[in-house]
N, C-alpha and C positions, 0 to 999 in steps of 0.2 A: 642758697638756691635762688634762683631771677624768675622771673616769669616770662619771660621773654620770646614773643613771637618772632616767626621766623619773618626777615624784611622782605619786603617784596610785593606783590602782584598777583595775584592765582583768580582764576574766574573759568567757570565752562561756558563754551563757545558754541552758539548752533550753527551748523552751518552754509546757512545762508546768509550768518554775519561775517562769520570767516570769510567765505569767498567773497564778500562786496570791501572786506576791510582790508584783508591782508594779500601782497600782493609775493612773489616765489622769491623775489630776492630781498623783500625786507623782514623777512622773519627767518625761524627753521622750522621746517615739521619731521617729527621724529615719530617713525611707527613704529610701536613697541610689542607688535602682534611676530608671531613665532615666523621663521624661515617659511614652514609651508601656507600658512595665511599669506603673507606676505608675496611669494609666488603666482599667485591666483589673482592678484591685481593688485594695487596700491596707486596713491596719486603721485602723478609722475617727480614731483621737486621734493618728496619725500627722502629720510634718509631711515635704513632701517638699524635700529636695535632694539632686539627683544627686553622687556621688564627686567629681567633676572641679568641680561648682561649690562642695567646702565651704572649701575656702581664703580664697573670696569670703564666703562666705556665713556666716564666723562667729558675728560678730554679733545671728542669726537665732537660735542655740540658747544657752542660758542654761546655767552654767558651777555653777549654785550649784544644780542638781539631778542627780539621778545619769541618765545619758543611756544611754538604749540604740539600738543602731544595727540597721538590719535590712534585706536585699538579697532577693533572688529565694531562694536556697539558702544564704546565710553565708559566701560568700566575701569579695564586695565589701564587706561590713559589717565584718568584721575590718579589711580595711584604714580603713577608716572610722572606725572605734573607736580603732586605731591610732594614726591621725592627731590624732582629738580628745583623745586623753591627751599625747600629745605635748606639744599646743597648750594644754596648761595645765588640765584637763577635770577632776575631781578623781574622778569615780566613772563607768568608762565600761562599757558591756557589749555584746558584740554577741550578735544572736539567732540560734543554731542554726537550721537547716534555713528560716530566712527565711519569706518569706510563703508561698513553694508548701508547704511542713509546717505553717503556720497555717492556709493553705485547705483542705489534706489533714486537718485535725483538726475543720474544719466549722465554727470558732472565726468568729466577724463579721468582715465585709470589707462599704466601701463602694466606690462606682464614681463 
C-alpha cells in the first residue's frame, strides 16, 4: 500500500478571482448542475455535464487546460473537481458560490 496523493492542483475559486484571472479560451468550465438548472441560465463558455454523468463523459473535457467546475452554490462542483484531480486533471478549481453568486453579481448568463 503507498500513500500516495493524487498530483495535481485543486483549490476553490471565488469569483471575482475567476472572472479577473481566467479568460473563456484559456481554461474549461464544466457545469455539473442537472439539465433543468442548467436551462434557466448558465455562463455562456460553459460546457454542460451533470456530476453523475462525468465518469462517462471524460473524454469531453481536455486534461491539458486548467478546468474549473461550477454547481448551483459550490457544493456539487467540489465534488466535481475532486473527482477530475483524482482522474488525472493536472490544475482543477471549483467556483465558490456557483452560478446563483454569478447571477447575484449580474455577471452574463445565457438560456
Amino acid at each position: 500500500m503507498t500513500d500516495q496523493q493524487p498530483v495535481g492542483h485543486f483549490r476553490a475559486i471565488d469569483i471575482d478571482s475567476y472572472h479577473m484571472h481566467f479568460k473563456p479560451e484559456d481554461h474549461v468550465l464544466v457545469d455539473v448542475r442537472e439539465l433543468e438548472e442548467w436551462v434557466t441560465g448558465h455562463i455562456p463558455w460553459a460546457i454542460h455535464i451533470p456530476l453523475n454523468d462525468l465518469p462517462d463523459r471524460l473524454a469531453e473535457i481536455p486534461a491539458d487546460k486548467p478546468v474549473v467546475v461550477v454547481c448551483a452554490s459550490g457544493v456539487r462542483s467540489l465534488y466535481g473537481a475532486q473527482f477530475l484531480l483524482g482522474n488525472g486533471y493536472p490544475e482543477v478549481y471549483s467556483l465558490d458560490d456557483g452560478t446563483k453568486g454569478w447571477i447575484k453579481k449580474r455577471l452574463p448568463i445565457e438560456f
